[in-house]
C-alpha positions as CSV (number, residue, x, y, z in Angstrom):
1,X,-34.1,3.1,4.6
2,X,-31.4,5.3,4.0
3,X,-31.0,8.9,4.2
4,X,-28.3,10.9,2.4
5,X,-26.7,14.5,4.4
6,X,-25.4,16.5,1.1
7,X,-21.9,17.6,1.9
8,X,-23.4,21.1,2.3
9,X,-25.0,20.0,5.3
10,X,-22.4,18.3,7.1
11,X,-19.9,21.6,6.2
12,X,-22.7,24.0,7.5
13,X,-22.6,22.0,10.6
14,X,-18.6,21.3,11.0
15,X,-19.6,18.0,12.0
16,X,-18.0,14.5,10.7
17,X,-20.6,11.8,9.4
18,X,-20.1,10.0,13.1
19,X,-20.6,13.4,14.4
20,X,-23.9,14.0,12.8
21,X,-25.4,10.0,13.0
22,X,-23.9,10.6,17.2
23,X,-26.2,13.9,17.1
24,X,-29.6,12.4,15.8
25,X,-29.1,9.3,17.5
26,X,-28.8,11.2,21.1
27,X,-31.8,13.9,20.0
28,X,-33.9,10.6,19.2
29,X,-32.8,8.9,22.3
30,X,-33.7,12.4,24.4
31,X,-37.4,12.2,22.8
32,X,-37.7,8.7,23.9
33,X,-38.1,7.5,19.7
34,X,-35.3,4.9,20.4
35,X,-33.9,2.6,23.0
36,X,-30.5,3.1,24.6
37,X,-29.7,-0.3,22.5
38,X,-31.2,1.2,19.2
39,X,-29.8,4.9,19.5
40,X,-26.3,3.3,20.4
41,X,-26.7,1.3,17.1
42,X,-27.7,4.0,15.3
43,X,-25.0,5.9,16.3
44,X,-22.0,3.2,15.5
45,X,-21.2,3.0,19.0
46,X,-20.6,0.1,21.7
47,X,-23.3,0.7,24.2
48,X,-21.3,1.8,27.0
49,X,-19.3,4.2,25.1
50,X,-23.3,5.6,23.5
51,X,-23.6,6.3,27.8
52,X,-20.5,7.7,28.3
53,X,-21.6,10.2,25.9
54,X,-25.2,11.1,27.1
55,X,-23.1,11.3,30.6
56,X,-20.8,13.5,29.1
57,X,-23.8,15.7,28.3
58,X,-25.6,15.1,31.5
59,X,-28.6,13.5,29.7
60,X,-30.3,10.5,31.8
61,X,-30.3,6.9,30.8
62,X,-33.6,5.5,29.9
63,X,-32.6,1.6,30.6
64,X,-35.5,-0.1,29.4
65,X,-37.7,-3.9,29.4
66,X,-35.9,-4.2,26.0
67,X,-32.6,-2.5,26.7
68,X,-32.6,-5.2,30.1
69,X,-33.1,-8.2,27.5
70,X,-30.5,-7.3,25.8
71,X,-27.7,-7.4,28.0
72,X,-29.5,-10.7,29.7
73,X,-29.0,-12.2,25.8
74,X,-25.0,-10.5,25.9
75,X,-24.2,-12.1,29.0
76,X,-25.5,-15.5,27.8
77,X,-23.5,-15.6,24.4
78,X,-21.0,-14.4,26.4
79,X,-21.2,-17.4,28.6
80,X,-21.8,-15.3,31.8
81,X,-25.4,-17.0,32.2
């Protein structure tokens, strides 16, 4: 699925694209709609830097059975495991 922000919207905002995909990814995060895994995806953003922002914003990590099997699958491709 893909939705499409008219120019409008991102001008009324003074938000970037990034800015805007950052901003629903974090408010869906917040509600508990998407993991830490799937909101950093959604945002375009390495997982680490997706924390540093809720940090930045003093919004809690949720860190997941699905988040945890995810890094357990990193650290194997990464030869770690």
């Amino acid at each position: 699925m893909s939705i499409i922000v008219p120019d409008e919207i991102l001008a009324a905002t003074r938000m970037t694209e990034t800015e805007m995909r950052q901003e629903i990814a974090i408010m869906l995060f917040q509600r508990e709609k998407l993991t830490l895994a799937q909101a950093s995806r959604f945002a375009g953003m390495h997982r680490v830097a997706f924390q540093h922002l809720l940090a930045s914003r003093h919004i809690p990590v949720h860190y997941g059975v699905e988040d945890f099997e995810q890094d357990i699958q990193n650290l194997r491709e990464m030869g770690r495991l």
